[in-house]
C-alpha positions as CSV (number, residue, x, y, z in Angstrom):
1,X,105.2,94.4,77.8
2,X,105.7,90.8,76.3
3,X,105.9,87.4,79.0
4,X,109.3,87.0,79.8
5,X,111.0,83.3,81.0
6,X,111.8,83.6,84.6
7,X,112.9,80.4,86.7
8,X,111.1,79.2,89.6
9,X,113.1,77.3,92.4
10,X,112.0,75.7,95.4
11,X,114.0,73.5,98.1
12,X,114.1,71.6,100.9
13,X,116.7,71.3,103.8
14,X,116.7,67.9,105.0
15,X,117.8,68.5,108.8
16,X,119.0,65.1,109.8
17,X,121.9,65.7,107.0
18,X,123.0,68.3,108.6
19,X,126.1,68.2,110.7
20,X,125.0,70.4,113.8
21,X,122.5,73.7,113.8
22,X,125.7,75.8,112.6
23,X,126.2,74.6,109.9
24,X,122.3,74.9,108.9
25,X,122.1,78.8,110.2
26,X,125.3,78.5,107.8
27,X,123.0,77.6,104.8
28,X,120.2,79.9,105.8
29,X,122.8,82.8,106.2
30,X,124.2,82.2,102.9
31,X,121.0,82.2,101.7
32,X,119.5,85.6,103.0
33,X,122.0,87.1,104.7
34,X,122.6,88.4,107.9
35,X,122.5,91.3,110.5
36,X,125.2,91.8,113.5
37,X,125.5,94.2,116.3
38,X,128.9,93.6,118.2
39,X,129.3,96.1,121.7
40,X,133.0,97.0,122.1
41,X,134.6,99.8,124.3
42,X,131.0,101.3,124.8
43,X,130.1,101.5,121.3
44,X,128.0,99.5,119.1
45,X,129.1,98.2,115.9
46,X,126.2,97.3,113.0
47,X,127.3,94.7,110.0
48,X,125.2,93.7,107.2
49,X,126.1,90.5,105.5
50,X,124.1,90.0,102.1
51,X,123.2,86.6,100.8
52,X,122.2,85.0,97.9
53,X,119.0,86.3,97.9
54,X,119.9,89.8,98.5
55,X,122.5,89.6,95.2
56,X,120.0,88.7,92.9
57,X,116.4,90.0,91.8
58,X,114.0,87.8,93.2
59,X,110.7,87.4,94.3
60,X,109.5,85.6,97.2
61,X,106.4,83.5,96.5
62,X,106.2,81.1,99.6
63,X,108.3,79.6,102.3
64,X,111.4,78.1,100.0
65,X,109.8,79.4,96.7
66,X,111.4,81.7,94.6
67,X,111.2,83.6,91.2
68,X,114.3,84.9,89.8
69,X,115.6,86.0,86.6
70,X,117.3,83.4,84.7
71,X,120.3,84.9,84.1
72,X,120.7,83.8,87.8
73,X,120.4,80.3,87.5
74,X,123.4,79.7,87.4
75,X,124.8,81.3,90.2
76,X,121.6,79.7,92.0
77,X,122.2,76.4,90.8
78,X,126.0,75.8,92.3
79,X,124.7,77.5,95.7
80,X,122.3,74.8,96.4
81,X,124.2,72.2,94.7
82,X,127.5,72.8,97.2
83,X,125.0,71.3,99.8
84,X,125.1,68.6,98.6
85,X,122.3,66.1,100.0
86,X,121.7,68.3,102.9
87,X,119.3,70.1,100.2
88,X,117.0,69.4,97.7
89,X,116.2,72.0,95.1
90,X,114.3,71.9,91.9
91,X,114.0,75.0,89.1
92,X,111.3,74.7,87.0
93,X,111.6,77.9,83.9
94,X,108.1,80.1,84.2
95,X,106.4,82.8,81.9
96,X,106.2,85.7,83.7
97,X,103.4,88.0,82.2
98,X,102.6,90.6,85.4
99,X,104.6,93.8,83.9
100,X,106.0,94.5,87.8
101,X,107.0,91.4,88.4
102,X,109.2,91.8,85.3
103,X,111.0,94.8,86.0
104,X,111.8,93.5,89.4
105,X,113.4,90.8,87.6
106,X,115.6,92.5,85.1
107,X,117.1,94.9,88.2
């Protein structure tokens, strides 16, 4: 299998630009989703919210480092651009030559 151009994106929240602790779970649960139990009458309800993360193939390198497909970056790009300064974000374009890694990112 040939190297194959992935993008690379990391970021930074800068918590002081934040508005209150909502709105940053907000970003984070945009981000990678989220997981809800809600107990009514008795029963329990489950919900699974995906985020951004979830929607596209990606690979997790570090703490707020990512590999991803770069038919993606777009979608990537205006999710961390809508926060404004509350986020900085860079994506840098990769070769990707480890055959897994590349399937991952085509699914």
């Amino acid at each position: 299998m040939k190297p194959e151009e992935a993008a690379l994106l990391t970021y930074d929240t800068n918590s002081s630009e934040f508005d209150s602790v909502y709105e940053r779970n907000k970003f984070y649960r945009g981000l990678f989703g989220y997981k809800q139990t809600v107990t009514k009458n008795g029963k329990e309800y489950n919900y699974e919210k995906d985020g951004l993360m979830d929607e596209i193939s990606c690979i997790r390198i570090d703490d707020s480092v990512f590999i991803f497909g770069k038919k993606n970056q777009e979608k990537v790009e205006e999710y961390f651009s809508s926060w404004g300064e509350k986020v900085t974000h860079r994506i840098f374009t990769v070769i990707v030559e480890d055959p897994e890694l590349i399937e991952k990112l085509r699914n």
